[in-house]
N, C-alpha and C positions, 0 to 999 in steps of 0.2 A: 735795255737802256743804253743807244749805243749809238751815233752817227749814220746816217745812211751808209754805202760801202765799205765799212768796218766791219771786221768779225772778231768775233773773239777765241783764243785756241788757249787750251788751259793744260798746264801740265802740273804735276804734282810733287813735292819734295818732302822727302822722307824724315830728314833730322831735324830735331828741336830742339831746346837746352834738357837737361837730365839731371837730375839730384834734386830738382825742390821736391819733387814729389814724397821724397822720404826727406827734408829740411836738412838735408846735404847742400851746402851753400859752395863747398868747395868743387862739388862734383858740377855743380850747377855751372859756376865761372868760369871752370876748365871746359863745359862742352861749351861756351861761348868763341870758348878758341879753334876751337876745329877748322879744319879744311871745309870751305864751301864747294866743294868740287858737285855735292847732291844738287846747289843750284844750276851748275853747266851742263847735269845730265838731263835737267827737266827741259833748260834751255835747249839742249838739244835734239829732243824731240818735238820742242815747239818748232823749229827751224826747216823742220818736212813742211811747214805752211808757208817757207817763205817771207815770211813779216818781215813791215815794214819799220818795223819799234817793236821792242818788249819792255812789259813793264813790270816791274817783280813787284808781289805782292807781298814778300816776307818782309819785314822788315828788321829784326832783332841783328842782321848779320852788317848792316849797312850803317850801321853806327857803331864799329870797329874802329880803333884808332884814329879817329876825330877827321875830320876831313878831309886832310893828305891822306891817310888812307882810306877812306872810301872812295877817292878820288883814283887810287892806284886800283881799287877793288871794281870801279867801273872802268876803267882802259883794262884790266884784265880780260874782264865779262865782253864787253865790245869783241879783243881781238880773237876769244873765243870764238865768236858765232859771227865771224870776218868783215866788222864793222858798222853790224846792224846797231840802232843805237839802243841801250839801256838806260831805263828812267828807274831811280834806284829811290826807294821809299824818302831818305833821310836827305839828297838831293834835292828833292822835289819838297818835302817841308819848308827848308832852309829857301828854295823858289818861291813857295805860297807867301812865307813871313813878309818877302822882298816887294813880293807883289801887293799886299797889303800896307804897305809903308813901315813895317816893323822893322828895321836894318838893323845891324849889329853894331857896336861899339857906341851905341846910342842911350848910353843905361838902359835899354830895354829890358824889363823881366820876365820871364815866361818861366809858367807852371806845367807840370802834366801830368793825366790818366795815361798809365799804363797797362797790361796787362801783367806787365813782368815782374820778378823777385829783384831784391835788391842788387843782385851783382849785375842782371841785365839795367837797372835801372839808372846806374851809376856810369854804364856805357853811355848811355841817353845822356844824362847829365855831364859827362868828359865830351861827347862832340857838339853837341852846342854851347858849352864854354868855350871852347878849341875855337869855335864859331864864332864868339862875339858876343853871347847872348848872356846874362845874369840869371840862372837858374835858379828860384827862388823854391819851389818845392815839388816833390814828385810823389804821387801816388801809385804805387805797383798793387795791381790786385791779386797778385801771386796764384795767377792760373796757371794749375798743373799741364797743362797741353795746348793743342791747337783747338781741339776741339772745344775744350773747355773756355777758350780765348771766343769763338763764334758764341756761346751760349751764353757768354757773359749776360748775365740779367739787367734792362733796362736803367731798372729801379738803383740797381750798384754805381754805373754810370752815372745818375741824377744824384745819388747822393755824393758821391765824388768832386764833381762840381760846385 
């Protein structure tokens, strides 16, 4: 499902958040901090193809310190991989709202499904306030992993909603 002359090159990144799995919420917060340096190693084996854009798929790291910092988090990521551009998940939200005519500072409220524990959740909730937006309430479904984030059951989804 892709454009004609497009491909797609996938690389893979190793860390995740850590402690909910045992309801360690402290441990959990703390790996929210980490170095993303495992995204510049995926990037940089995606960069043996050349691309013309990359697009990260993670998104728990790109709503780190509200905008200004994602913002410094993509001119990092850019001058890594020598100014191909980055479209960074929470970037590109904050573009979808725009494009849909939801702006910020417009009492606008927005709700949302997560998959995360509360201390990723509250990231969420700090960058689109940071943003403009009235965060009115968030659902984290507190999946232990990645994997468990893809297998997310429909049905959790619809009842979420």
């Amino acid at each position: 499902m892709r454009p004609i002359g497009v491909t797609n090159h996938v690389a893979r990144m190793a860390p995740t958040p850590r402690g909910a799995e045992t309801g360690d919420m402290e441990a959990y917060a703390r790996s929210l901090r980490v170095s993303y340096d495992f995204i510049k190693d995926a990037m940089d084996s995606v960069m043996l193809c050349r691309p013309d854009l990359i697009v990260l798929g993670h998104s728990i790291n790109t709503f780190r310190d509200g905008p200004p910092g994602v913002a410094g988090m993509k001119k990092d990521l850019e001058d890594h991989v020598s100014g191909v551009e980055v479209i960074l998940p929470s970037i590109a939200f904050l573009a979808a709202l725009t494009a849909l005519g939801i702006r910020p500072h417009e009492g606008k409220k927005l709700s949302f499904i997560t998959p995360y524990w509360p201390p990723a959740d509250e990231q969420v909730r700090n960058f689109f306030s940071q943003a403009g937006y009235e965060v009115v309430r968030i659902i984290g479904f507190r999946r232990p992993g990645a994997v468990e984030i893809a297998e997310t059951p429909i049905s959790d989804v619809i009842s979420g909603l």
